[in-house]
C-alpha positions as CSV (number, residue, x, y, z in Angstrom):
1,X,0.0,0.0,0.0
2,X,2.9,2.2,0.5
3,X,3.9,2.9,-3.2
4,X,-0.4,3.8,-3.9
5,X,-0.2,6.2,-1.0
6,X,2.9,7.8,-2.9
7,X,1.5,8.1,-6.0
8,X,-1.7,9.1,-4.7
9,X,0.2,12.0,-2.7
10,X,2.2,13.2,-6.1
11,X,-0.9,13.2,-8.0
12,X,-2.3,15.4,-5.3
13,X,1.1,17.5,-5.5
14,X,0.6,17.7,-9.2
15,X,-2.5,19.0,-9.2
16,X,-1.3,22.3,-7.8
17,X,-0.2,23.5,-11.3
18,X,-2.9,22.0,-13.0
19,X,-5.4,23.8,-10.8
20,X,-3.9,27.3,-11.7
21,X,-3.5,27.1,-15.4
22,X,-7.2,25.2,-15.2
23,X,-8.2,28.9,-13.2
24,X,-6.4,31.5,-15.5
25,X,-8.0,29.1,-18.8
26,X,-11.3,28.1,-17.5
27,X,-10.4,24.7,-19.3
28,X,-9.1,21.2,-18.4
29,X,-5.3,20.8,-18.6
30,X,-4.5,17.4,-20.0
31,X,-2.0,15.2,-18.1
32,X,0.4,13.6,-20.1
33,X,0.7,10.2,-17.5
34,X,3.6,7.9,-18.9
35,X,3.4,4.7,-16.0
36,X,5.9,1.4,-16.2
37,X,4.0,-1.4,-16.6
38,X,1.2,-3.0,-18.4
39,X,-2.6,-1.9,-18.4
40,X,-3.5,-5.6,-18.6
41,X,-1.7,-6.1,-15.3
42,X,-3.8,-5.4,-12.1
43,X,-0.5,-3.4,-9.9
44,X,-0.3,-1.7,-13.0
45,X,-3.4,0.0,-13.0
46,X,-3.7,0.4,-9.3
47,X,-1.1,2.8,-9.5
48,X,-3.0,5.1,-12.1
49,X,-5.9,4.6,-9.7
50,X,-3.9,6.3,-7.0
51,X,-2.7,8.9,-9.3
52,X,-6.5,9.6,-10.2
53,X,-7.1,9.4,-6.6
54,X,-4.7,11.8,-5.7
55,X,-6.1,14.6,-8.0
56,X,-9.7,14.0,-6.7
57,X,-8.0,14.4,-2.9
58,X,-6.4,17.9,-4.1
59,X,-10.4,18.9,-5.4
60,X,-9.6,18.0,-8.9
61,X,-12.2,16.8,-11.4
62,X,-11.4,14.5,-14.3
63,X,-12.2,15.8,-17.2
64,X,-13.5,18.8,-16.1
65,X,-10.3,20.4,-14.6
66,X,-7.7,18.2,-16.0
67,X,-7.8,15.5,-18.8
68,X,-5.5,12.4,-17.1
69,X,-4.3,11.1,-21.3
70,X,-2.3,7.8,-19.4
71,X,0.1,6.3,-22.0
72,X,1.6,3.4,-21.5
73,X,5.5,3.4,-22.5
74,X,5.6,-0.9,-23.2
75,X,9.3,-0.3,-22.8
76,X,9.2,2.1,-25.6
77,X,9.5,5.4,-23.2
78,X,10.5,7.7,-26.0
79,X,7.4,6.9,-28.1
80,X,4.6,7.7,-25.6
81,X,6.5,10.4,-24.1
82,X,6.1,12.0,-28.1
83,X,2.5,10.5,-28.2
84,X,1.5,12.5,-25.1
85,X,3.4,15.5,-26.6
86,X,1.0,15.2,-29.4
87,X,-2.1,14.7,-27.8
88,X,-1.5,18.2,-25.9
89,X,0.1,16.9,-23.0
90,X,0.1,20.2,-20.7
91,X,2.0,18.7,-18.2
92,X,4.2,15.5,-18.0
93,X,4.4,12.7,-15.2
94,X,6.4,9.9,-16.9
95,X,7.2,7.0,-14.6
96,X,11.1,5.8,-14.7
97,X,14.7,7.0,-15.2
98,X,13.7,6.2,-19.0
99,X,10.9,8.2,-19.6
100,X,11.7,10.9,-17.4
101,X,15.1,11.4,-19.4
102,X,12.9,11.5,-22.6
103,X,10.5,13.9,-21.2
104,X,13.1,17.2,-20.6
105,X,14.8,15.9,-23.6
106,X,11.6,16.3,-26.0
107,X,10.2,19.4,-24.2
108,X,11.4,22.4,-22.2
109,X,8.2,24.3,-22.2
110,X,5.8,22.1,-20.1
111,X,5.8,21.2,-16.4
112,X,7.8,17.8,-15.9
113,X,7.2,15.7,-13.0
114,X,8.4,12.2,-12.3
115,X,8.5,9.1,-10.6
116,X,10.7,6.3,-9.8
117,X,14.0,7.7,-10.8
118,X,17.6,6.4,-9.7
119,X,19.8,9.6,-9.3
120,X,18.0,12.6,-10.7
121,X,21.3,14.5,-10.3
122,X,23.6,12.5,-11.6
123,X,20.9,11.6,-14.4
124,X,20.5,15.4,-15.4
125,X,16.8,15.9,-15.0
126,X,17.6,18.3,-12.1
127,X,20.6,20.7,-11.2
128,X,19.9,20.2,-7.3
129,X,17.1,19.0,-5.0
130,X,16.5,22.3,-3.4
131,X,16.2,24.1,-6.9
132,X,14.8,21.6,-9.6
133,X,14.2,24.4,-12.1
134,X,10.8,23.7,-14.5
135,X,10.9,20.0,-13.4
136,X,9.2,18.6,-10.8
137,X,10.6,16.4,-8.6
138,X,9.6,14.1,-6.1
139,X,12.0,13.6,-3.5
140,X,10.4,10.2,-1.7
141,X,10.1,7.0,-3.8
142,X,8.4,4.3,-2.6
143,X,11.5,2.0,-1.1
144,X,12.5,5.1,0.4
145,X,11.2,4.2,4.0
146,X,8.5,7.0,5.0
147,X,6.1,8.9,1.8
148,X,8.8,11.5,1.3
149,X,8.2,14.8,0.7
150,X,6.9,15.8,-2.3
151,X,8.0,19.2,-3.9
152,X,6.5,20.6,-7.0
153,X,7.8,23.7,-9.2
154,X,6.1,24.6,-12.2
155,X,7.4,26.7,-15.3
């Protein structure tokens, strides 16, 4: 349960920049949600479940204040990353060192923020913890011991 809770919290933490460009708008941003895994496999999906959940927790309403487009990568991480991209991805959560890597490479004009990377640092996605710049980063990962702390920066 500890990795739902997670995901549940960062898709509550995302919702913070979704929620102000849905208010300046007035229309749904769409949610570019790249997970690992299969949709055919039941863990799979319960992680996009807490992701959903999370939004609804922050006061978020699917497709009314943001469009959740989930795209799964079927270890091809640079092709949904560009299929989100083209469905009008507003924001970016792609799951993995991967697809996160792909993400800031393919776009530098969209809120990035990921899950279940090794070394952000050392990967490049981020100059420093403290000052991630237009990605957003969440510090606790789910083998981390307690939830973490989320922190979220927009562009």
């Amino acid at each position: 349960m500890r990795r739902r809770q997670f995901i549940a919290l960062v898709g509550a933490a995302a919702a913070w920049p979704v929620m102000m460009r849905a208010q300046q708008a007035n229309n749904p941003v769409r949610i570019g949600f790249v997970p690992l895994g299969s949709p055919e496999n039941k863990y799979d999906q319960s992680l996009v479940e807490a992701f959903r959940q999370g939004l609804r927790i922050a006061g978020l309403v699917e497709n009314r204040d943001a469009i959740l487009d989930v795209i799964w990568s079927h270890g091809r991480p640079g092709e949904a990353v560009s299929e989100a991209l083209k469905r009008g991805a507003g924001m970016l959560v792609p799951c993995g060192s991967s697809a996160s890597v792909e993400a800031k490479r393919q776009t530098s004009t969209i809120p990035i923020i990921f899950l279940s990377v090794g070394d952000p640092i050392a990967m490049g996605l981020v100059e420093s913890f403290a000052h991630p710049g237009r990605v957003g980063l969440s510090r606790g990962d789910h083998r981390s011991g307690p939830l973490g702390s989320p922190s979220v920066r927009g562009s």
